[in-house]
N, C-alpha and C positions, 0 to 999 in steps of 0.2 A: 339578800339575793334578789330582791323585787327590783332594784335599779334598771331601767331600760335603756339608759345612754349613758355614755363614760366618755371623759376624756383627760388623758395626762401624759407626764414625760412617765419612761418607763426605762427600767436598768437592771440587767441582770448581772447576777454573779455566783462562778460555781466556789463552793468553798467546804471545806472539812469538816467532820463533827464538833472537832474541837473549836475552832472558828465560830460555828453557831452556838457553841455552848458560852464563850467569850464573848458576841455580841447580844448574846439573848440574857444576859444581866444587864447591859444597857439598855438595851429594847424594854425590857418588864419595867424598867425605872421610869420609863418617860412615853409609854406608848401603855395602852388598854386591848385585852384580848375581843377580836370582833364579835361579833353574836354565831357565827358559826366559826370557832376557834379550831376546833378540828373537824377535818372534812374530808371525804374519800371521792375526789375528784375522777371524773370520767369522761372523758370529750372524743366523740367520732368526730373525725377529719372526714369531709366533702373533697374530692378531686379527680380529676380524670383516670383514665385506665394509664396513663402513662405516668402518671404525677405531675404534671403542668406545675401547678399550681406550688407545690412544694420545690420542685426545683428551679421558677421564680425566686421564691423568696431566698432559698439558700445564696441566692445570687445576689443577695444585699443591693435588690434597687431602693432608688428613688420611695416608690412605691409600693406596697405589697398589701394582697388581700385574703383571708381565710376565709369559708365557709364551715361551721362546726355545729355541730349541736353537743350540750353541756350537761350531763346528769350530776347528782350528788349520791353517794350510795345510802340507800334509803329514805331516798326524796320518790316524790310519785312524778314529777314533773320533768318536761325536760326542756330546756332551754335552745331556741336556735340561734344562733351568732354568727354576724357579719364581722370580723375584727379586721381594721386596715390600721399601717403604719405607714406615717410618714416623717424625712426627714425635715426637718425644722433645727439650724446653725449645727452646735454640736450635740443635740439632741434628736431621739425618735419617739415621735408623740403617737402615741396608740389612740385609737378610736373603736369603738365596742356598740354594739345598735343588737339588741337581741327582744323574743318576746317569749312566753310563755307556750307551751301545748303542753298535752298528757303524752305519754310511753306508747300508747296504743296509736294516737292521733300520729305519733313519728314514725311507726311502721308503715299507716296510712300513706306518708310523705316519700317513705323509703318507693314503695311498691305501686307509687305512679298513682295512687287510689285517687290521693287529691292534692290541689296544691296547697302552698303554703298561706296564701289569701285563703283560701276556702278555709282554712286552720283556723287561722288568727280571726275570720270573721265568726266564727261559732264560737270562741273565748275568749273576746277583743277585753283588755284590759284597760288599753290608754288609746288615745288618737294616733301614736307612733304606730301600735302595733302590724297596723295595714299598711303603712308605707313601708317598713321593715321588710314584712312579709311580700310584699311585691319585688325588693331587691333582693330576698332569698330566692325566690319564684326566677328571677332573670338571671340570677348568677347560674343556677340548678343547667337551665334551658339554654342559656348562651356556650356554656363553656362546658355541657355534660358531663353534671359533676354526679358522684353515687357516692355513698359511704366507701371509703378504703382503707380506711386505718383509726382502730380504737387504742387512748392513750390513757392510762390511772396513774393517779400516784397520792401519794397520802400529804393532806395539806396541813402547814399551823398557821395560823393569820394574826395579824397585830394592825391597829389604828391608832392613828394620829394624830395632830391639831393641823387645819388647813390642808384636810383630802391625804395625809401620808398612810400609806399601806405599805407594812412588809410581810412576804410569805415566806415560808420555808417547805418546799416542796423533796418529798424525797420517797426512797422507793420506785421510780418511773419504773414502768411496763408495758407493754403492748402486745397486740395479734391485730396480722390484717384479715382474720377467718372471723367468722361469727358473729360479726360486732354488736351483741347485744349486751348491755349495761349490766353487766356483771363479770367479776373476778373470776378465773379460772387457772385451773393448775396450772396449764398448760402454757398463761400468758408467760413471754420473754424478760428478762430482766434486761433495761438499757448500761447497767454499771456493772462490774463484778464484785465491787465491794461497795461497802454502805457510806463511804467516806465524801461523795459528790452528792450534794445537796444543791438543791438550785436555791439562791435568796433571789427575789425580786424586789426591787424598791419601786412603789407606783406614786406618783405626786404632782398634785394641781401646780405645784410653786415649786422652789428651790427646797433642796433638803435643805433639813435643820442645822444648825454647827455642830450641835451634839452628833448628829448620824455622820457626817461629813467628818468630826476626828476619828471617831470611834472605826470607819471602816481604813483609815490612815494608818491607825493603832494593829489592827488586825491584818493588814495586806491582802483586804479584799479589792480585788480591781472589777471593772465592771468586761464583761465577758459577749461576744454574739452569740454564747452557744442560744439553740433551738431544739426545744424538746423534739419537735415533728420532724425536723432536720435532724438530728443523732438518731433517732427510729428507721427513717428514709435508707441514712446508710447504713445501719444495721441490716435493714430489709432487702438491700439491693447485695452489701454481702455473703449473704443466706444465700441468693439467688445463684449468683457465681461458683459457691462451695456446692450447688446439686449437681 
C-alpha cells in the first residue's frame, strides 16, 4: 500500500464465477498471493455537480483523469489519488501519483478546512508528496470537484515476476449520500447476480505466455467496462424512474 507512483499497461475483463475459478488454478501455480490478499476496497470519486469528469471519460478519450481518495476497510489512513490514462499503440497505460492523510485530515479537505499541501506538509512522507498534493489542490479548485460518489467492492489480489498484478474484484456497490468510509445497508448493488466479477490484469511489460493462453483457454476478452461508469448510469437511471 505504501507505493506513491505507479505506472503500467492495464486491462480489464468482466468474467463468471466459474471463469475465475478456472483461471485462479492457473494463477495460484505461477503468481503469489500479495501482502494484502484480501481487501475491502472503498474509493470516493471527486467531480463536479454535473459529473464532468465521469462523463469524460465514458467518452473514451485520448486522455482521461480521476480525482479519488482510497480507504481500505479497517485501515485508519486514507489515500488521495490522481489516476490518469493514457492511450499508447494498442494499449492504455495508467498512471497513479497518490499520498497518505488520516480520516479526519480528509474531512478536513472535504469541508474547505484545509488544503491538500497543508495535508501532505503536516505528514509529508516522501519529496512527491507536495507536488502530488498541489495537483490535488488545483484539480479540487480548477474544475470544482467535491466528493459525489462512493464505490466498495471486495478485493483478491495476486503478484508476479516483472510488476504483474491480477485482481478479482466483486461485489461492487455504491451510494452517492454519505460518503463516509463505511458499508451500509442501504448501499446499491451494481449487478444482480454474483456472476460479474471484474479481473484486472496490471503489468510493467508484456503478459506472460502462460496468462496469454490461459485467458485464450477461458474466453476471457479484455472489456472497457468502468466501475464509475456502470454506477454513473445506474445513478442517472434512478434519476429518470423518480
Amino acid at each position: 500500500m505504501d507505493t506513491k507512483i505507479f505506472d503500467r499497461i492495464e486491462k480489464k475483463y468482466l468474467i463468471s464465477a466459474k471463469q475465475k475459478k478456472e483461471i485462479l488454478k492457473e494463477v495460484q501455480k505461477n503468481m503469489e498471493k500479495d501482502g494484502y490478499f484480501k481487501s475491502g476496497v472503498m474509493n470516493v470519486y471527486f467531480d463536479t455537480d454535473n459529473f464532468d469528469l465521469i462523463i469524460k471519460s465514458i467518452e473514451n478519450p485520448d486522455f482521461k483523469e480521476k480525482l479519488r481518495a482510497r480507504s481500505y476497510e479497517g485501515y485508519d489512513k486514507v489515500f488521495l489519488e490522481i489516476k490518469t490514462k493514457m492511450k499508447q499503440a494498442e494499449y492504455r497505460v495508467g498512471y497513479k501519483r497518490r499520498f497518505l492523510i488520516t480520516h479526519k485530515d480528509f474531512e478536513k479537505l472535504v469541508a474547505g478546512e484545509k488544503t491538500a499541501v497543508e495535508l501532505a506538509s503536516e505528514l509529508i512522507e516522501t519529496n512527491d508528496d507536495i507536488q502530488i498534493a498541489k495537483e490535488v489542490d488545483y484539480l479540487i479548485s480548477h474544475f470544482d470537484l467535491k466528493p459525489r460518489i462512493l464505490v466498495y467492492y471486495d478485493r483478491e489480489s495476486y503478484l508476479g515476476e516483472n510488476g504483474l498484478r491480477i485482481t478479482f474484484d466483486e461485489n461492487l456497490s455504491f451510494r452517492d449520500t454519505d460518503l463516509s468510509f463505511v458499508k451500509k445497508a442501504s448501499d446499491k448493488k451494481c449487478f444482480k447476480a454474483d456472476q460479474n466479477i471484474i479481473m484486472e490484469i496490471k503489468a510493467h511489460e508484456v503478459m506472460p505466455l502462460w496468462l496469454v493462453q490461459l485467458l485464450s483457454k477461458e474466453k476471457a476478452y479484455p472489456s472497457r467496462f468502468s466501475k464509475i461508469g456502470k454506477i454513473y448510469e445506474l445513478i442517472k437511471k434512478g434519476e429518470k424512474n423518480v
